[in-house]
C-alpha positions in Angstrom: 48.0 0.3 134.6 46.4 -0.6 131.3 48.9 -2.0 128.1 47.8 -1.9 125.2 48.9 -3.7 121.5 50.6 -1.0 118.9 50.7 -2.3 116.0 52.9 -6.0 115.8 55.8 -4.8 118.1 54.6 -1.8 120.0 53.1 -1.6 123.2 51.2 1.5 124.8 50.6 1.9 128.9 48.5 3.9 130.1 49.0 5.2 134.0 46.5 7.0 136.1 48.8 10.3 136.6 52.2 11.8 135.1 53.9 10.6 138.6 53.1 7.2 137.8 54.4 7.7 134.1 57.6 9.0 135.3 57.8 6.2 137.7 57.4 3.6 134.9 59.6 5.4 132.7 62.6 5.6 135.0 61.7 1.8 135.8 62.3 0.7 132.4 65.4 3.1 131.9 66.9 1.3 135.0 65.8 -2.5 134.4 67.3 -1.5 130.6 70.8 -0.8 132.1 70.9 -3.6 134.4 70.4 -5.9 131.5 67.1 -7.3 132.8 64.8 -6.0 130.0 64.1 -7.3 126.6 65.4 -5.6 123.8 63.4 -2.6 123.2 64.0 0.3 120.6 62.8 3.0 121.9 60.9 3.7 125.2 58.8 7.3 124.5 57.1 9.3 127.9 53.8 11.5 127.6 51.6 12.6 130.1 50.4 9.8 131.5 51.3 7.1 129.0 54.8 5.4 128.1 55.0 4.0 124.3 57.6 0.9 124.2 58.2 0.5 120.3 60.6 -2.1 118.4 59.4 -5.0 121.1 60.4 -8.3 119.6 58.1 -10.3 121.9 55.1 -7.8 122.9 52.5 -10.1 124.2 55.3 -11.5 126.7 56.6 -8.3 127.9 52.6 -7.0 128.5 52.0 -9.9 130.8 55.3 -9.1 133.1 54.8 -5.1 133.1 51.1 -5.9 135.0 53.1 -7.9 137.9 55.7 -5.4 138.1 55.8 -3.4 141.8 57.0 0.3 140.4 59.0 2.8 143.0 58.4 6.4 142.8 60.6 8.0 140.6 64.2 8.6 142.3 65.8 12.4 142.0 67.9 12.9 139.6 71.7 12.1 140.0 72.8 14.9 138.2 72.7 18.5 139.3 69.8 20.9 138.1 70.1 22.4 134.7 69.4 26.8 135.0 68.3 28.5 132.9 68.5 31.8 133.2 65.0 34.5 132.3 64.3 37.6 131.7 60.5 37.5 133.2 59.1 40.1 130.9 56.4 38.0 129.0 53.2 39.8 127.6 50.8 38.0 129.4 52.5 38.5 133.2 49.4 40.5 133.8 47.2 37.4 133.0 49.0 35.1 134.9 49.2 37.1 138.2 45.1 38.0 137.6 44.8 34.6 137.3 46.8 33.4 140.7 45.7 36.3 142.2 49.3 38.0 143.1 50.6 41.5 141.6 52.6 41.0 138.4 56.1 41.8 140.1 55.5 38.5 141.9 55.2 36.4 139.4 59.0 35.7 138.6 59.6 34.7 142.2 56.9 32.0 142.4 58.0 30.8 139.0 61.6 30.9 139.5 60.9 29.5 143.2 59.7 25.6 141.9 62.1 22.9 141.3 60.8 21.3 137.7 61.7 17.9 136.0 60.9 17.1 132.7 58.0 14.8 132.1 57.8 14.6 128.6 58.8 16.3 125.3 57.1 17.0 121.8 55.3 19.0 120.3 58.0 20.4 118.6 61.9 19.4 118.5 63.0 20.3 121.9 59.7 21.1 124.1 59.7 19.9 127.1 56.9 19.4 129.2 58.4 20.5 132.8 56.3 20.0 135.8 56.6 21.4 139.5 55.0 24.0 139.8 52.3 23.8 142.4 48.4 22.7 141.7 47.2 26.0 142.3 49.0 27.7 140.1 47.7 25.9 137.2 47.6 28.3 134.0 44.7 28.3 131.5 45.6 28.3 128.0 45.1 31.5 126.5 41.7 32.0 124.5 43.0 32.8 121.1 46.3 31.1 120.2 49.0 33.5 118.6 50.0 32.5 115.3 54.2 33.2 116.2 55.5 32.7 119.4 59.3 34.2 119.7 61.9 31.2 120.5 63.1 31.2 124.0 59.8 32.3 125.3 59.0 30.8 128.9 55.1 29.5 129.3 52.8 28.4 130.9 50.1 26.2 130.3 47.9 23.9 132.5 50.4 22.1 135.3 53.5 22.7 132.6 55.7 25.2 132.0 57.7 25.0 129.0 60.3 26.7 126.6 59.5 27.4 122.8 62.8 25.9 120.9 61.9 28.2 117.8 59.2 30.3 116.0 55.9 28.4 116.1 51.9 28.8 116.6 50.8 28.2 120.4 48.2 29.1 123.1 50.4 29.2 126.1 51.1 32.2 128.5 54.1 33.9 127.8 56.1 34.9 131.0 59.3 35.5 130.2 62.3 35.0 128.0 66.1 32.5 127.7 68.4 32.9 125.8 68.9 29.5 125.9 69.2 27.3 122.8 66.7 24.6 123.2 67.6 22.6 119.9 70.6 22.3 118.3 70.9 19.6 115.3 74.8 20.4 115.5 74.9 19.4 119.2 75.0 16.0 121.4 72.9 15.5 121.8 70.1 17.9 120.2 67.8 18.6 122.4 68.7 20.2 125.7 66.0 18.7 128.2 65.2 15.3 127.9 63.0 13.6 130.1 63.8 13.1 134.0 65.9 15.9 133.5 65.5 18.6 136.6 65.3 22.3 135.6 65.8 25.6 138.2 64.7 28.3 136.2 66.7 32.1 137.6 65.9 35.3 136.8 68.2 38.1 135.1 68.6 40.7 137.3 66.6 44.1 136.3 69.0 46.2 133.7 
């Protein structure tokens, strides 16, 4: 674990993997509940980093994360969110080339993991889910396309993930939700936050 000073009242801690991120993450969440952590405003996950911002005494808090023994991240109390996918992507024939099954299989090895949500950004409502196993890591595609549909179901490195809306992106496209990812009108907005666990199930053929 490395922390480093943000600014006057931001701290940034880097971990050696994204299991160790999500460990810290739920950590803080459950030492913030208890009562037993300073104040803190907002407590941010990425891929192997936790950003703790609006600390009131930073120096103080940096010292007492390094002594801290952290516990694997615990499941998640609440039941799987589904979501349900109509695997008919354009680039299902890239993907199976690339883990070396037929297209058709595809769905069942995707629909097959259990994912949790690591992290979100890029855009309102991405979430960076992982799960699914090592090997069938996904390179980006070569050329990104300038409009990727919303509700499209990709794949990317370890991550799989769900375009909220219309935007640019390099990811392999495997499918489709109907799903609405972000919703300003809702509480709260975004439908995956992280921790949250995801089954992903798909639409039977029409």
């Amino acid at each position: 674990m490395r922390v480093l000073p943000v600014g006057d009242h931001a701290l940034l801690v880097e971990l050696p993997t994204g299991e160790a991120a999500l460990a810290l993450h739920a950590e803080l969440l459950r030492r913030r509940a208890a009562g037993t952590l300073p104040r803190i405003g907002e407590i941010v996950p990425a891929a192997r980093t936790v950003l703790l911002d609006g600390v009131e005494e930073p120096g103080a808090l940096a010292r007492r994360l390094t002594r801290w023994e952290i516990p694997p991240a615990p499941p998640a109390a609440e039941a799987a969110l589904t979501l349900s996918v109509r695997y008919d992507g354009p680039d299902l024939d890239e993907v199976a080339a690339a883990w070396g099954v037929r297209p058709e299989e595809v769905a069942a090895i995707h629909s097959g993991a259990a994912y949790r949500v690591a992290f979100c950004g890029f855009a309102p409502g991405f979430g960076y889910l992982t799960g699914l196993p090592e090997r069938y890591a996904t390179p980006r595609r070569g050329t990104p396309r300038t409009a990727v549909p919303p509700g499209s179901v990709a794949l990317a490195g370890p991550y799989t993930g769900v375009y909220p809306r219309a935007s640019p992106g390099g990811w392999q496209l495997i499918g489709t939700t109907d799903a609405v990812l972000w919703d300003p009108g809702r509480e709260p907005a975004a439908l995956l936050a992280p921790g949250v666990l995801v089954r992903f199930v798909p639409e039977p053929a029409s």
